[in-house]
C-alpha positions as CSV (number, residue, x, y, z in Angstrom):
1,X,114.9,108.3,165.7
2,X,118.7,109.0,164.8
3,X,119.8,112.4,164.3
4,X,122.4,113.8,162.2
5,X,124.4,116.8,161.3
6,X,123.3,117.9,158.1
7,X,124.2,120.8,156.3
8,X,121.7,122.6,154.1
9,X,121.9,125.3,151.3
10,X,119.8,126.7,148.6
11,X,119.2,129.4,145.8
12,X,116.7,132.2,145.8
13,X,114.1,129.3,144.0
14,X,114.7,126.8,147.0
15,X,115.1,129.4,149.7
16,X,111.5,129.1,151.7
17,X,111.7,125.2,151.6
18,X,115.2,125.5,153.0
19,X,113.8,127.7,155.8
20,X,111.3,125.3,156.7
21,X,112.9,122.2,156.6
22,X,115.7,123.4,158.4
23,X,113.2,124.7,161.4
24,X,111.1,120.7,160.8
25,X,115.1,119.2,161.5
26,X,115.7,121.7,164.1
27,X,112.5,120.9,166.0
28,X,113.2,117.0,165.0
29,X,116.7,117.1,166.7
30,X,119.2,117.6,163.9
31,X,121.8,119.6,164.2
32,X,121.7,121.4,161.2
33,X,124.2,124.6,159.6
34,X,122.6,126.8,156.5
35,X,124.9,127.7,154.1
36,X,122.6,130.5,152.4
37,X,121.2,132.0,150.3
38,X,120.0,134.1,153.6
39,X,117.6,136.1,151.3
40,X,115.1,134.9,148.1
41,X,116.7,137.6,146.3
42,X,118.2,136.1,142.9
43,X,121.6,134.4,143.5
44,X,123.9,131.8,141.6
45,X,123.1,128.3,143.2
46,X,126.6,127.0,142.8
47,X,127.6,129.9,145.8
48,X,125.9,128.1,147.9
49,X,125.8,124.3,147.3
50,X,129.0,124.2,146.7
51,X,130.4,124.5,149.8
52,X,127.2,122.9,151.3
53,X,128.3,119.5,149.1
54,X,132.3,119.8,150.4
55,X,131.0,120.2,153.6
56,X,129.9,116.8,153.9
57,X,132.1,116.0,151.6
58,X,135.1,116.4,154.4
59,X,133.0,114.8,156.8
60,X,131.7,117.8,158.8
61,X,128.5,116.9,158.6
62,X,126.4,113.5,158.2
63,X,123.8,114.5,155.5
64,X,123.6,117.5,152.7
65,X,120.3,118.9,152.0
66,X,120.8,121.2,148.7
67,X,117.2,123.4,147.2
68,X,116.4,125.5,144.0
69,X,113.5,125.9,141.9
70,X,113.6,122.0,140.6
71,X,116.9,120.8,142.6
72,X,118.5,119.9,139.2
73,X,121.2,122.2,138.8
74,X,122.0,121.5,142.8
75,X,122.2,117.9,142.3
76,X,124.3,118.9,139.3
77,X,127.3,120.6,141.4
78,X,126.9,118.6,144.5
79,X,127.7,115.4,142.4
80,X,131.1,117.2,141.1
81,X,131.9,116.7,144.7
82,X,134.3,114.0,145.2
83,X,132.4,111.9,148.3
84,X,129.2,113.4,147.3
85,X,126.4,110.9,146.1
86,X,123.5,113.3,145.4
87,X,120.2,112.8,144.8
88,X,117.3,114.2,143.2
89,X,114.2,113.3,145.3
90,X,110.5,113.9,144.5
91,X,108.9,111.8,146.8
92,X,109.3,109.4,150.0
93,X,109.7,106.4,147.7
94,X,112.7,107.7,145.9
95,X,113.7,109.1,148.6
96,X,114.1,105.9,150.1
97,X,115.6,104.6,147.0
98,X,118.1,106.9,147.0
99,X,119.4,106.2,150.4
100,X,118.6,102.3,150.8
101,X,120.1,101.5,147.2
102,X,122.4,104.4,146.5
103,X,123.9,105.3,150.4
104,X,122.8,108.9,148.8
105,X,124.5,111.5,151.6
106,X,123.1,114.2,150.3
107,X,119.3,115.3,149.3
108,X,118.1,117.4,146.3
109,X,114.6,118.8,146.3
110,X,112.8,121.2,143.7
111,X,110.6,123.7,145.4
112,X,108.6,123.9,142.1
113,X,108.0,120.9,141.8
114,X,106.6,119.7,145.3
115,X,104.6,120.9,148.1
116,X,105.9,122.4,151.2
117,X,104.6,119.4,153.4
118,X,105.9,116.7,151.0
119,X,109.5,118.3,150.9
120,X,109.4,118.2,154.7
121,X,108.3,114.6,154.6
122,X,110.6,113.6,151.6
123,X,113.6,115.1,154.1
124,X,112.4,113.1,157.0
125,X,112.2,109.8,155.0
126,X,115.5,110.3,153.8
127,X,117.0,111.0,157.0
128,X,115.6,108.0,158.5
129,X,116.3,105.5,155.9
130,X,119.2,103.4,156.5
131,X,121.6,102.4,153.6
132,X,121.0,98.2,152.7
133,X,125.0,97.7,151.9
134,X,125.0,94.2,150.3
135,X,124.5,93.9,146.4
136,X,124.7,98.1,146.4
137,X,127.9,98.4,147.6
138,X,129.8,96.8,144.6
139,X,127.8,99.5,142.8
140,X,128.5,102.2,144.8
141,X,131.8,101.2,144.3
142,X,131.7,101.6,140.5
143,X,130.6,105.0,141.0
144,X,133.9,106.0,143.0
145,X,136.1,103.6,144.1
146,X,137.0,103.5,147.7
């Protein structure tokens, strides 16, 4: 299996998945940089995924993995990153969607909204699904032209 650089960051909602995927990655090979919340105490998610998102937005790191209570309000501000193609992911398939159709380069998850085991697995998928180019990359195109 490939392995990336990925950068990871989460709210106080996302904060124990973020902790366990990163040590899954870790223990998978990845290289991986957490850009907080360190602590499940309440925080503002857009401290964090911000600078997660521009991260791989500048092309420091591969892949972006972004966490809070339903990964909505990440996917929200990583997709005002210019570069960033964000996507919301609830399960393998999408997952695989979103990087296959949509070259997504960096992941959502809600930890309300999955199991600990699937958001591990969702991440995995991701990572190891390869973008199709082809028909998708007129499309990707449209969303931000090169």
């Amino acid at each position: 299996m490939k392995t990336y650089s990925i950068a990871i960051g989460s709210d106080h909602a996302g904060f124990a998945y973020k902790e366990a995927i990163k040590t899954a990655l870790l223990a998978d090979g990845h290289t991986v940089r957490d850009f907080g919340t360190y602590t499940d105490a309440s925080c503002d998610y857009p401290d964090f995924i911000r600078p997660t998102a521009e991260a791989v937005a500048r092309g420091e790191f591969e892949r972006g993995i972004v966490l809070g209570g339903s990964g909505n309000g990440e996917a929200i501000v990583a997709n005002k990153v210019k570069g960033v193609r964000c996507g919301l992911c609830w399960n393998e398939q999408v997952a695989i969607w979103n990087r296959s159709h949509n070259d997504g380069n960096v992941l959502s998850l809600g930890q309300r909204t999955v199991t600990e085991a699937e958001a591990i697995q969702i991440a995995r998928t991701w990572l190891a699904t390869e973008f199709e180019g082809g028909r998708h990359i007129p499309r990707i195109q449209k969303i931000e032209p090169v």
